[in-house]
Structures are given as C-alpha cells and as structure tokens.
C-alpha positions in Angstrom: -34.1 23.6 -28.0 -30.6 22.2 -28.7 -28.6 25.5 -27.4 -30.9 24.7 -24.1 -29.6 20.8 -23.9 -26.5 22.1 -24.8 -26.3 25.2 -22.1 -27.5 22.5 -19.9 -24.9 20.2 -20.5 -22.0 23.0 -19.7 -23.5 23.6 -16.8 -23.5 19.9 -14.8 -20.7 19.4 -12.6 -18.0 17.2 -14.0 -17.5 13.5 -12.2 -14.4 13.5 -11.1 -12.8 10.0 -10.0 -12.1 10.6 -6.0 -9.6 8.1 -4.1 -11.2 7.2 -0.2 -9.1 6.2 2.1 -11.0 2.9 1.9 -10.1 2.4 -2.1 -6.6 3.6 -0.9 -5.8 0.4 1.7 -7.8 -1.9 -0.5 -6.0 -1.2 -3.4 -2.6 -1.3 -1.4 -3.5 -4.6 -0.1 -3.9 -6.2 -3.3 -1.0 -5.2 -4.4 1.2 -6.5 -1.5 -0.8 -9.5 -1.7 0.4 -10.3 -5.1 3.5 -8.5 -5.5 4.3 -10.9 -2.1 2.6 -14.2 -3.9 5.0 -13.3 -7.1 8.3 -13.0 -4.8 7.8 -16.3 -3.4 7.3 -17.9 -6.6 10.3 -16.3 -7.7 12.8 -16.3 -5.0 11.4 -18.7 -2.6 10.9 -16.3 0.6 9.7 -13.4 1.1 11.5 -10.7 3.8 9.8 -8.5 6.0 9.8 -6.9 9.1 8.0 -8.6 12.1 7.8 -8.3 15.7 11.0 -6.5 16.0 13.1 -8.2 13.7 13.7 -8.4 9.6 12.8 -12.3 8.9 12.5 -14.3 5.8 9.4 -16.3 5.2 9.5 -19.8 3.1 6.3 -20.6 1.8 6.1 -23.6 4.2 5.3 -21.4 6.6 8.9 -21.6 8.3 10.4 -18.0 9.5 14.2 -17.0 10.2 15.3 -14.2 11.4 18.0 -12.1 9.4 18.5 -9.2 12.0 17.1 -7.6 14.6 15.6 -4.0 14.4 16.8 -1.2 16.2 14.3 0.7 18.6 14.9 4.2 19.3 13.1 6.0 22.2 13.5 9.5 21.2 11.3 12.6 22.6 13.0 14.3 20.2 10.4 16.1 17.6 11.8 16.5 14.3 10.4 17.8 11.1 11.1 16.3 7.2 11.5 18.8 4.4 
C-alpha cells in the first residue's frame, strides 16, 4: 500500500508559483509606493516625470519643474537587440 501512496505521490503535478499580470502591477505599485514614501523622508522631494516635464515634488504638495521633456514624433520603426 505505501509503493501505491508513494507512486501516487510522483505522479501529481507539482504547484508551481505563477506571476499574473495582476500580482505583477500590484506588487510594482507597492514598491513605488514606498520606495517614493522613503525618498521623501530622506531627501525631501521626490522627482518624476509629469505631463511633459521632469518636476520635483515636496511633500507639501508643491511641484517645480526641473526640465522639460523632449517629444519626438518619429514614424520611424526601430527594433532593440
């Protein structure tokens, strides 16, 4: 009876852990979330890009803008190695 328990056994699939696209953004949004909260504990702003432009953010809530990003309008199709 045991070398049937234990044929049994070998033969069940495996769980394997599977990453969703859903566990994928969650878990990146946690960890933006805090890595940002960190930042501005530590340095005082944070910098991003937003609506067309790199900007630091205070944690009053007040923005300025370092630079403005550069928009290209290429039809050009390209491909990365």
């Amino acid at each position: 009876m045991e070398q049937a328990q234990a044929k049994a056994g070998k033969n069940k699939p495996e769980r394997k852990p599977y990453l969703t696209k859903r566990i994928l953004i969650s878990a990146s949004k946690q960890g933006f979330k805090k890595a940002a909260e960190e930042t501005m504990q530590i340095m005082g702003y944070n910098v991003i890009a937003k609506d067309g432009w790199v900007v630091k953010i205070f944690p009053d809530g007040s923005i300025e803008n370092i630079s403005q990003l550069e928009t290209e309008n290429s039809q050009n199709d390209f491909t990365l190695d």
